[in-house]
N, C-alpha and C positions, 0 to 999 in steps of 0.2 A: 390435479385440480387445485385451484386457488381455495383457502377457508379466509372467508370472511366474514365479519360479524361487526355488525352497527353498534355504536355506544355514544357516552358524550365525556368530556376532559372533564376529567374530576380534579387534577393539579397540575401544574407548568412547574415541573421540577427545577427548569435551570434550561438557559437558553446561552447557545453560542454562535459563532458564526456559522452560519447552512444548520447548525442543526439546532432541534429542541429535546429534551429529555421531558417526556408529560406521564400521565396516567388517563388512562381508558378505561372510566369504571372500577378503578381501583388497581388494574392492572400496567403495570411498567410499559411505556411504548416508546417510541422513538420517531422522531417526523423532521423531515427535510423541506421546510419553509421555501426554499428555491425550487423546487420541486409540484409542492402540492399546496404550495400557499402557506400564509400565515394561518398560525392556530391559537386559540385564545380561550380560556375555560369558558365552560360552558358548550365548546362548538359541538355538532351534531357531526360523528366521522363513521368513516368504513378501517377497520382494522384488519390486516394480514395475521393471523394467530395461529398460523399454522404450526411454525417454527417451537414455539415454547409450548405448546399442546404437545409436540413430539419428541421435545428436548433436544432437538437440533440445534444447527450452528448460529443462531444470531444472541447468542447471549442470555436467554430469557427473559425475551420482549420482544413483545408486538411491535409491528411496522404501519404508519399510518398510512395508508393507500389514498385514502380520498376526503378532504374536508368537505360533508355538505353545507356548512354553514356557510365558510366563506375561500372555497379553494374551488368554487363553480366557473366558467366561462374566462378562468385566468388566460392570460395574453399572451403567445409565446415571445419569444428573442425576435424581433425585426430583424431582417434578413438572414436569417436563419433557413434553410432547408436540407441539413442532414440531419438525419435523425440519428440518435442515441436509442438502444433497445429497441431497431426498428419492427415490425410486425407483430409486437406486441401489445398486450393493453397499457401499459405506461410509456409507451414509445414518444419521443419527445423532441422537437426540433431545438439544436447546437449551432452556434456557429464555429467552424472548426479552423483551427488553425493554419491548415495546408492552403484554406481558402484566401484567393485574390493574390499571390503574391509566389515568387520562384524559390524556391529553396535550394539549398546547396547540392554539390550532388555527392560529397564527403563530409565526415563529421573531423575531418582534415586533425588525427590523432586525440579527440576526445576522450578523456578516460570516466568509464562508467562502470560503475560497482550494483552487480546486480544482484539481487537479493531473494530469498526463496521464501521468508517470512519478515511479515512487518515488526515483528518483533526487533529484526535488527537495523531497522534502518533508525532509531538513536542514535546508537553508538558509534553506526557507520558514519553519519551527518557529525558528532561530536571530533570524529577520529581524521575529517575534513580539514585543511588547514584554513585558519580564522581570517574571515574576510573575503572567504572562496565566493563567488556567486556558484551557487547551486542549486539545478531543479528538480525536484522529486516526479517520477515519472510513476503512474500507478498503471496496472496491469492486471488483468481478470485472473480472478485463480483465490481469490479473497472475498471480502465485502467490495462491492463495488461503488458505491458513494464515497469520495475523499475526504467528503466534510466528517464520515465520521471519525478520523483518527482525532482523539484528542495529542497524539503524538507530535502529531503534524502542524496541529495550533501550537505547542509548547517549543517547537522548534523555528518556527516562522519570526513568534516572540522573542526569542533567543537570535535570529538573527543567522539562524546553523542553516534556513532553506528559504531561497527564494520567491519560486512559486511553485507551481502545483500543476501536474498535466494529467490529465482522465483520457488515458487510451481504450480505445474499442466500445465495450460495454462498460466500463467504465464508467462513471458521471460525478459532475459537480465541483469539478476541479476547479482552477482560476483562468486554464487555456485545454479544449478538449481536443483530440489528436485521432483519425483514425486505426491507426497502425504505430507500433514502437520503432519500426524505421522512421515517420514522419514525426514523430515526438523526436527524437534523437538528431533531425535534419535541421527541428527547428530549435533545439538549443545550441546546437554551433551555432547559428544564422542569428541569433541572438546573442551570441557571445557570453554563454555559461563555463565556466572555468571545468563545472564537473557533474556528472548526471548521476542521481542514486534511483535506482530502477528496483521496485517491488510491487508485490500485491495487497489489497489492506487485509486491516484485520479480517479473525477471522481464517483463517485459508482452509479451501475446501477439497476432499480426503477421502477416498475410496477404499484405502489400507491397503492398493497394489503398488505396486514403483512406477506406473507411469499416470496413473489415475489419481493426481496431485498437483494440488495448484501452484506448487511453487516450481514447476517444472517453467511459468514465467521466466521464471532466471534463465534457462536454456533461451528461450527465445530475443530474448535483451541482448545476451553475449552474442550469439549467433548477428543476429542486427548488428550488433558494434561492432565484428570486427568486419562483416562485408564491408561496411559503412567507411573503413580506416579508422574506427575508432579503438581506443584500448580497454578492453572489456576484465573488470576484477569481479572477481565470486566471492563472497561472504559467505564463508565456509559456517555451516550448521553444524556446530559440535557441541558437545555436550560431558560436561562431568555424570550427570543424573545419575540413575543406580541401576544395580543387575536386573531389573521389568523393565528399565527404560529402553525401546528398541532405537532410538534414537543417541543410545549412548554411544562416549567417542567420537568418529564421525559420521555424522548421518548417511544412512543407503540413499536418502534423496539426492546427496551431494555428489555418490556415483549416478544416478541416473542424468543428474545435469550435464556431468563431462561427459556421458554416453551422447548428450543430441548437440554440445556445442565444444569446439574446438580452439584451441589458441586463447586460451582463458586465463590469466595469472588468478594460482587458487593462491591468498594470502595468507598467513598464518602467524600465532603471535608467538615473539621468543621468549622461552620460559616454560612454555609448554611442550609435551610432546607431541610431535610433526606424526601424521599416519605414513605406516612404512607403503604405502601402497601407492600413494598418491603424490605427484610432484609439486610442492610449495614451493613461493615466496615467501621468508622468515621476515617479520617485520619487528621491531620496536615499539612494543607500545608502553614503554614506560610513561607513569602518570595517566593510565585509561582512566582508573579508576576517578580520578580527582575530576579529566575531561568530560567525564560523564554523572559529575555527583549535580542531582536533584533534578536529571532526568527523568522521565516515565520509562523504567526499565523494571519488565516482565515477561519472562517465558514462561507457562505453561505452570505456571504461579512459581516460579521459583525468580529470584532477585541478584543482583550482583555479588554475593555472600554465597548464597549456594551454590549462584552455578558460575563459576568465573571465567570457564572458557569462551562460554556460549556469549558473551559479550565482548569478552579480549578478542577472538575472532571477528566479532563484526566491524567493532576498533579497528583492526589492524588492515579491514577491506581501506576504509575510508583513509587510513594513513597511510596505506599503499597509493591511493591514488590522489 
């Protein structure tokens, strides 16, 4: 069951594009102006507080569900009629990309680097050769709003990506897609040099091997190579320490080549390769410098402590 609870904006912390950072009576919230309208202090709203009542996965903040002040009888997309999140209460008509037009029937050797956490698509996009067009493909298994990666704005700025495509559930990207085959159809068709395919923040986690949102990555790879495309893994590894199950290379990394095949796993030289698993050794001399004043974080740890977990993600992008 949904929790919701009425309040009114007490402050407009900082607004970016699709999103707003506010407070709800004091408490931290988060609102998608493309979504539920423009919000403005003082508005009268419905807040989603389930999430940080339980300490769950949104960060510790509220979501704004409904402005009743002025997010009432908003107007959808003209010509629009697929819906995003259909049969649900937020359910929303998209105009979608497959719509009006033939798409290719090969991604005719596109190479796409796919990603199990948003965490590495940085360094992956940094580790991209400059002046590549490239478009970031997002994929449930995460946050599904694209506007909220602040990663995403800071890479856009930079010039490291494109645009932005919201597949499935997904939303609020700058082109929405139903299917990661059809995101993938329509960036050859548009002539993108190279696609980086993840989930956003956020990724969501059962604590079994297949009950994980970054299992995304399998199905990106599997898509690109039906497709002719050339599908790279950004391998999840990790220095972390003896608690961390994640140390090394992550068990997720094996569950992903367990559902997709013909995968180039990349890996950076310098480090040690897993005896288990067959790599691509790549060069990533100069990550470091390629990626300074990035937004680079895993699981709070930074490019100092943990330096595979990024030289890896480097070395997907500099693979492909």
């Amino acid at each position: 069951m949904l929790t919701l609870r009425r309040g009114r904006v007490t402050a407009v912390v900082s607004r970016a594009e699709g999103l707003a950072r506010i407070e709800v009576d004091g408490a931290p919230c988060i609102a998608y102006p493309r979504l539920t309208g423009p919000v403005a202090l003082g508005d009268d709203v419905l807040v989603n507080v389930q999430a940080r009542e339980l300490e769950l996965g949104s960060g510790g903040f509220d979501l704004l569900y409904a402005n009743m002040t002025r997010g009432l009888e908003l107007h959808g997309v003209a010509g629009a009629h697929v819906m995003k999140l259909p049969y649900t209460p937020v359910q929303a008509a998209a105009w979608h990309a497959e719509e009006g037009r033939e798409l290719p029937a090969t991604v005719d050797g596109l190479r796409v680097v796919c990603c199990s956490l948003h965490s590495q698509v940085a360094p992956v996009c940094a580790g991209i050769a400059t002046g590549a067009r490239v478009a970031y493909v997002q994929l449930p298994g995460g946050a599904l709003p694209v506007s909220l990666s602040d990663t995403l704005r800071e890479l856009r700025a930079r010039g490291l990506v494109g645009t932005t495509i919201a597949v499935g559930a997904c939303v609020d990207g700058d082109v929405q897609c139903v299917s990661v085959a059809s995101a993938l159809l329509w960036c050859a068709a548009e002539g993108f040099d190279a696609v980086v395919c993840a989930v956003g923040p956020g990724v969501v986690g059962t604590g079994s091997s297949f009950g994980h949102g970054g299992l995304a990555a399998a199905w990106a790879a599997h898509a690109t190579r039906a497709l002719g495309g050339e599908p790279i893994l950004a391998v999840r590894a990790s220095h972390g320490d003896s608690r961390d199950r994640h140390q090394g290379v992550s068990h997720h990394v094996r569950d992903i080549l367990r559902l997709a095949s013909g995968v180039t796993v990349a890996w950076p030289r310098g480090f040690d390769p897993p005896a288990d698993i067959e790599v691509k050794v790549v060069d990533v001399d100069g990550w470091e410098a390629a990626c300074a004043g990035l937004p680079l974080s895993h699981m709070g740890r930074g490019p100092r402590d943990d330096p595979l977990f990024f030289a890896a993600a480097y070395a997907a992008g500099r693979a492909a």
